[in-house]
C-alpha positions as CSV (number, residue, x, y, z in Angstrom):
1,X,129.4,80.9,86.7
2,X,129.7,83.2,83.6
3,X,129.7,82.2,80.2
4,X,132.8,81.9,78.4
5,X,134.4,85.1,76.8
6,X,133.6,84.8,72.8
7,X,136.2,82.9,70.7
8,X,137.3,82.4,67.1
9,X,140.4,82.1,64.6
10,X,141.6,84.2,62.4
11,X,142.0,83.2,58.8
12,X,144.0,84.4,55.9
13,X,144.0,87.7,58.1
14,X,140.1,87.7,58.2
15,X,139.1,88.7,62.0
16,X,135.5,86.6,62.6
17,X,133.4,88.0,65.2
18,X,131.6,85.8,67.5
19,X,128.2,86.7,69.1
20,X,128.4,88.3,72.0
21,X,131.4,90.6,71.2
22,X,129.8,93.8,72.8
23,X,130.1,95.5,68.9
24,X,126.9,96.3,67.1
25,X,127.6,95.0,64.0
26,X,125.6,95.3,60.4
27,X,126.2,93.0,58.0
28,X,126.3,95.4,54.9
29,X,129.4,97.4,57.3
30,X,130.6,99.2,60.3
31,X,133.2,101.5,60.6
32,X,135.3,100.5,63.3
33,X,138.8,102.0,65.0
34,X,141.0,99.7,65.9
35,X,144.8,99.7,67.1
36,X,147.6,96.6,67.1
37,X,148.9,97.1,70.8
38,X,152.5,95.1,71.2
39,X,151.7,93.0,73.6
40,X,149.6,91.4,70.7
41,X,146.5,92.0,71.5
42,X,143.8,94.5,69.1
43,X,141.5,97.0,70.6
44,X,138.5,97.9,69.0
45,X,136.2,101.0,69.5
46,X,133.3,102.1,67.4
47,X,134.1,104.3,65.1
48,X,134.6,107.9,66.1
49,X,136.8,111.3,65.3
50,X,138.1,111.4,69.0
51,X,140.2,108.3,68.4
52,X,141.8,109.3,65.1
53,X,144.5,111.1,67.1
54,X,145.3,108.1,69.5
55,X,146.7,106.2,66.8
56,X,144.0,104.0,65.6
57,X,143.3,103.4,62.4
58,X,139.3,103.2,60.8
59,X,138.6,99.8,58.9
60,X,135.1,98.1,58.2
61,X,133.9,95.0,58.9
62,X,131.7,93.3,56.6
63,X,129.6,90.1,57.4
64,X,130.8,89.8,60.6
65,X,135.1,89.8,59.4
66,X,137.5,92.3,59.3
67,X,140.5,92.2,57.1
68,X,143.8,93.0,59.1
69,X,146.0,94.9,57.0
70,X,149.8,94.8,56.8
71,X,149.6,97.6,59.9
72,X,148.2,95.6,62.3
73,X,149.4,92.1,61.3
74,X,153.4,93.1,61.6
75,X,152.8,94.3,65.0
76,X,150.5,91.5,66.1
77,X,152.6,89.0,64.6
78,X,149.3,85.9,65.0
79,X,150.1,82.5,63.6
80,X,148.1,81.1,60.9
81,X,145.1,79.8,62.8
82,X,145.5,81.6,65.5
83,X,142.7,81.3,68.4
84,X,141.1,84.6,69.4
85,X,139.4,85.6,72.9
86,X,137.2,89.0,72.9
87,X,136.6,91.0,76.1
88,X,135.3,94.0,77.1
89,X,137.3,96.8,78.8
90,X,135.2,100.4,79.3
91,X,134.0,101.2,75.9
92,X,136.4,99.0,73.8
93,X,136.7,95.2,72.6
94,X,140.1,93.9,73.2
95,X,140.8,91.0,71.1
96,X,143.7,88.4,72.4
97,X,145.6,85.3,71.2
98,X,144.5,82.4,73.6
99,X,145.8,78.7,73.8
100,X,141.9,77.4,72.5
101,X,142.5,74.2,74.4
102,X,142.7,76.1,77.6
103,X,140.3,78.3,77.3
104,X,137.1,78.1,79.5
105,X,135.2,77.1,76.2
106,X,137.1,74.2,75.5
107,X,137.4,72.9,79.5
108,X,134.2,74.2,81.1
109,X,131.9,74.7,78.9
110,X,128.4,76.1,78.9
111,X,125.6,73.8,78.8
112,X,122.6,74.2,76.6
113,X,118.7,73.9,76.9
114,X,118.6,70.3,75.5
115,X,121.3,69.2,78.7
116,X,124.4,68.8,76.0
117,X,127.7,71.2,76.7
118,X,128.3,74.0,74.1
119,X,131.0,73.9,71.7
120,X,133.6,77.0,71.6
121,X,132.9,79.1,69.1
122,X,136.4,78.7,67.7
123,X,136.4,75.0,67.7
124,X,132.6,74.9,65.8
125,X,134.1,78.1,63.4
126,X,136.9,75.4,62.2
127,X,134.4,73.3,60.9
128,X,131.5,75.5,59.6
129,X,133.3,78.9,58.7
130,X,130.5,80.0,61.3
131,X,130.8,81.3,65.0
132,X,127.3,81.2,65.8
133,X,127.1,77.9,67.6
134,X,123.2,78.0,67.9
135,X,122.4,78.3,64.7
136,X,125.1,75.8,63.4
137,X,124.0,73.0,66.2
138,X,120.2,73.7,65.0
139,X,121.4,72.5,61.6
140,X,123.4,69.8,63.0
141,X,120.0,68.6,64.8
142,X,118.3,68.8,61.2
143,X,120.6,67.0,59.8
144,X,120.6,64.0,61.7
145,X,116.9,64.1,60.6
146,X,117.3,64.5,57.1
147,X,119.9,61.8,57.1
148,X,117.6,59.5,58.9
149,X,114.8,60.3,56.9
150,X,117.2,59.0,53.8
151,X,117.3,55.8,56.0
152,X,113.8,55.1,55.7
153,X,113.4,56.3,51.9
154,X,116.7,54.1,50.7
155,X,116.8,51.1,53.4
156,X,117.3,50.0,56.0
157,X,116.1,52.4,58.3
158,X,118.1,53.9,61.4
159,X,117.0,52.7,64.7
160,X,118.2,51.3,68.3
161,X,120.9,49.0,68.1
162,X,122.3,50.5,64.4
163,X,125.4,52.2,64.3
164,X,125.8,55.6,62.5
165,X,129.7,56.3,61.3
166,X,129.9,60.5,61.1
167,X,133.2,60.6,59.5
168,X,134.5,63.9,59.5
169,X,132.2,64.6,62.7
170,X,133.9,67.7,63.6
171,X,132.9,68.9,66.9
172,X,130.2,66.7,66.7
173,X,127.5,69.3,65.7
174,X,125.3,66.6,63.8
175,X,126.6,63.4,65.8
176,X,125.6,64.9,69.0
177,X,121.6,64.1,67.8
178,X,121.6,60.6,66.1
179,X,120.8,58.9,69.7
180,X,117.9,61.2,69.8
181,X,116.3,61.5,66.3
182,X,116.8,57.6,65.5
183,X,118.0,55.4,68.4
184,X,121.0,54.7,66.5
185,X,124.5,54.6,68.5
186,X,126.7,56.9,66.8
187,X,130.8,56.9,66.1
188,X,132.8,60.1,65.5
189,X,136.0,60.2,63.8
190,X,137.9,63.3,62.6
191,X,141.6,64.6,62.1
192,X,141.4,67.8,63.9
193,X,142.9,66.5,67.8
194,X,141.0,69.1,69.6
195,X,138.1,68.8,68.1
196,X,137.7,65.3,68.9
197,X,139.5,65.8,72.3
198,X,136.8,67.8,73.0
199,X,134.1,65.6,72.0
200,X,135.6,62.5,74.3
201,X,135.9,64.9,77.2
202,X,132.0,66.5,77.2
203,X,130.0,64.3,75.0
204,X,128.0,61.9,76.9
205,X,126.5,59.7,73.9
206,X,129.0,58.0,71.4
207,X,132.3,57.0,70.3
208,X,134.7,59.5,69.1
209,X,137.9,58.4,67.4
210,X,141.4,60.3,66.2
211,X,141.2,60.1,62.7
212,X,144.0,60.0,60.5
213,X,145.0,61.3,56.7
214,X,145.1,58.1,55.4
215,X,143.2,55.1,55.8
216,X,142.5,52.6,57.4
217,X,140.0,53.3,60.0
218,X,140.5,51.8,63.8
219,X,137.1,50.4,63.1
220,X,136.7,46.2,61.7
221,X,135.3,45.5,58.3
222,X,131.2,45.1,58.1
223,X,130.6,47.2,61.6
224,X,128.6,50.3,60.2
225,X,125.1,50.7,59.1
226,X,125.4,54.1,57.8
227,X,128.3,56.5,57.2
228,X,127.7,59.8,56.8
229,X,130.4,62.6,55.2
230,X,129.7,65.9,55.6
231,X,132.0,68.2,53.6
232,X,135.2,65.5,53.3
233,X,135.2,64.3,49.9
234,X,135.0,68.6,49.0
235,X,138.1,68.7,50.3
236,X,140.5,65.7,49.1
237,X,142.6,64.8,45.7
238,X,141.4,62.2,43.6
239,X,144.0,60.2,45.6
240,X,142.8,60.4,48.8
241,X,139.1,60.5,47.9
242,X,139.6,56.7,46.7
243,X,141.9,55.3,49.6
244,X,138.8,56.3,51.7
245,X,136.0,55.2,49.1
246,X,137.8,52.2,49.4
247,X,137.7,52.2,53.4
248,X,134.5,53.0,53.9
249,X,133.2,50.4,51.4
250,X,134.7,48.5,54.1
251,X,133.7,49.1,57.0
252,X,130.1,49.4,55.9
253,X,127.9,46.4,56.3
254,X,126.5,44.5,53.0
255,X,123.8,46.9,51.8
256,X,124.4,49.6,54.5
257,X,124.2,53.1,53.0
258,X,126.5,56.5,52.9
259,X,125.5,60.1,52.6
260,X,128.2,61.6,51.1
261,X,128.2,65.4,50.3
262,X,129.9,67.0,47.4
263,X,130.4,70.0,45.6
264,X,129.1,68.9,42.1
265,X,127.1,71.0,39.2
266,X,124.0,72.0,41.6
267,X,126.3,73.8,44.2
268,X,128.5,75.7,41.1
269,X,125.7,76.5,39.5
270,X,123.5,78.1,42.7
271,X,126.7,79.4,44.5
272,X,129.1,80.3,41.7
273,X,128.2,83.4,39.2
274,X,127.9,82.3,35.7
275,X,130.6,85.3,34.9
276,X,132.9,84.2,38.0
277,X,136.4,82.9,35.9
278,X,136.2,80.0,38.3
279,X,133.6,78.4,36.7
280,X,136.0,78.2,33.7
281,X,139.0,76.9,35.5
282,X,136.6,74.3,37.2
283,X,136.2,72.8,33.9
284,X,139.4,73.5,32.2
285,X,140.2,70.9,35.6
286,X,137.6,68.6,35.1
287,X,138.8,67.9,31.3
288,X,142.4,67.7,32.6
289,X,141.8,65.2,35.2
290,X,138.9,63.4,34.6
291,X,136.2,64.9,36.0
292,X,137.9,66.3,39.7
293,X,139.0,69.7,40.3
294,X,141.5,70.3,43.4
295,X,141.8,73.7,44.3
296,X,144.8,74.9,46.4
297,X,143.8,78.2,48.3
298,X,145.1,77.5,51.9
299,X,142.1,78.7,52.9
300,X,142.3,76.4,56.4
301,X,146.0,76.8,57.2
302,X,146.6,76.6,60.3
303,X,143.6,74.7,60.9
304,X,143.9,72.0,59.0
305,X,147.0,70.0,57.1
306,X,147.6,70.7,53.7
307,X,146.1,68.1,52.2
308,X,142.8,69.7,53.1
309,X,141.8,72.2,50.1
310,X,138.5,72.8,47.9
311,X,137.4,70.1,45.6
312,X,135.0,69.9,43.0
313,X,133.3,67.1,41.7
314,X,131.5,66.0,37.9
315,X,128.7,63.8,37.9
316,X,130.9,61.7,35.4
317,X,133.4,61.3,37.8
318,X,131.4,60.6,40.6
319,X,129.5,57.6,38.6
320,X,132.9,56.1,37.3
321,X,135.1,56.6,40.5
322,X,132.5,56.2,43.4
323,X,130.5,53.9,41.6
324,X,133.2,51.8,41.4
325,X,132.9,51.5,44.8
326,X,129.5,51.8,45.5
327,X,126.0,51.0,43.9
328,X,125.0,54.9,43.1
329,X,121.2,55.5,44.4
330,X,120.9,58.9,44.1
331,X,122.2,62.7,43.5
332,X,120.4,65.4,45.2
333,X,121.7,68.8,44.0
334,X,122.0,71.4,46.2
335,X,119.3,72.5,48.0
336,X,118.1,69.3,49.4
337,X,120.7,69.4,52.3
338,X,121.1,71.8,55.0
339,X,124.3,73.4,53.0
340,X,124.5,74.1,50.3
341,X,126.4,70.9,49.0
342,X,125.2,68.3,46.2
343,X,124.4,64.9,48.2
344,X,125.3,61.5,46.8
345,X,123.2,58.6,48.3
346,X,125.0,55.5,47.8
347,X,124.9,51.6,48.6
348,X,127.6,49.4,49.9
């Protein structure tokens, strides 16, 4: 059996391209051709004069996306979040709107070296902004590690019989190792349905539960020995971020810990330009409302509910809010994580 045609979504109008698309791609640009057909699919050629007259149209890609213009987006007519399939035909790359959860990806999927199935590129795109699902489970693996080697540096260390909560587990890119880097059993929970219908269909280690926006968790008070959140609390209103706080304060056992990544003043000030006006509205934010700034760019609709933006977070805030929750043990600014996030070690 083959492998499954490439996958991903489009977002804001951004075509991603997935290995394995047949294009040769640079990073720094390529010229391509392309053409909105009615049917609402896109064909893609590499970039030559003999197509001009066809009716295609030249765009670039850069970084792996393409930017549909108002041509090809009237005609192709894609829903926000729309799942993509790419497949060859002759010399062109025709790319078509799937159902993701019937797709080959999603119901038969590949398996890897290590014996675990391979998540869709769409589905791990959702959670990563990347398509390349070796590269982002190879962090996911490192992870686990780094997170377990925060167990044995802050107490008490991961091992069998502990229970690892990865809320906001996604496809389960970092979940997927805990059984085989500590021991630990490991619960998923997340709000995106597929995602996690995915996980309880193909993953063969661990719990995976349907999250929901709003606490609580299906889970009973003093059950976890860790929690880890990878990329949650960047994306919540002060609001929400405390209702959880809150919950997993709960759920955590007396003295059990929580790796919880942020976007604080290590990630602005290695990932935002000192010249970049959103550094000013940032803190313009933070002096409005205490130290949190939410913003709104709908930059996952389609993906994910509105509730689900870009957050950013003051080392005040994090000491007064989560610290009212939680005995703070550390911050580790970015660079000591496998993204590029700030990391808050804390203490139930």
């Amino acid at each position: 059996m083959g492998q499954p045609t490439p996958t991903s979504i489009v977002m804001l109008d951004r075509l991603v391209f997935p290995p394995g698309t047949g294009l040769q791609l640079e990073n720094d640009g390529t010229d391509l051709d392309i053409k909105a057909e009615d049917d609402g699919s896109l064909v893609l050629l590499p970039a030559s004069e003999d197509t001009a007259a066809a009716g295609f149209a030249r765009r670039r890609s850069v970084n792996r996306k393409l930017l549909l213009q108002a041509t090809e987006t009237d005609i192709l007519n894609w829903p926000a979040g729309q799942t993509v399939e790419f497949f060859s035909v002759r010399n062109a790359v025709v790319v078509r709107p799937v159902d993701g959860r019937h797709h080959a990806g999603f119901t038969n999927p590949a398996i890897g070296a290590d014996g675990l199935p391979i998540p869709p590129n769409w589905l791990m795109q959702a959670f990563t902004s990347n398509t390349n699902t070796e590269g982002a489970l190879n962090t996911g693996r490192r992870t686990a590690e780094l997170v377990t080697e925060f167990s044995r540096t802050y107490g008490p260390e991961l091992r069998e019989g502990m229970s690892v909560l990865d809320f906001g587990c996604g496809i389960g890119r970092v979940a997927r190792f805990f059984p085989q880097v500590s021991g630990a059993d490991v619960i998923g929970c997340d709000l995106h349905e597929a995602a996690i219908e995915w996980c309880q269909a193909h993953m063969p280690h661990g719990t995976y539960l349907q999250g929901t926006p709003a606490p609580p968790l299906d889970l009973a008070d003093n059950s976890v020995d860790l929690l880890l959140a990878v990329s949650v609390l960047t994306h919540l209103d002060e609001n929400l971020e405390d209702k959880w706080l809150a919950d997993w304060k709960r759920v955590l056992k007396p003295g059990g810990l929580a790796v919880v990544t942020y976007h604080g003043v290590g990630l602005i000030e290695a990932n935002i330009p000192k010249e970049s006006p959103v550094r000013d509205w940032i803190e313009q934010e933070w002096e409005k409302r205490g130290g949190i700034a939410f913003l709104d760019n709908k930059a996952w609709e389609g993906v994910f509910p509105d509730i689900y933006q870009t957050t950013y977070h003051s080392e005040d805030h994090l000491r007064r809010v989560w610290g009212a929750h939680f005995e703070i043990l550390d911050l580790l600014p970015s660079g000591n994580f496998t993204n590029t996030q700030d990391v808050a070690i804390l203490r139930a």
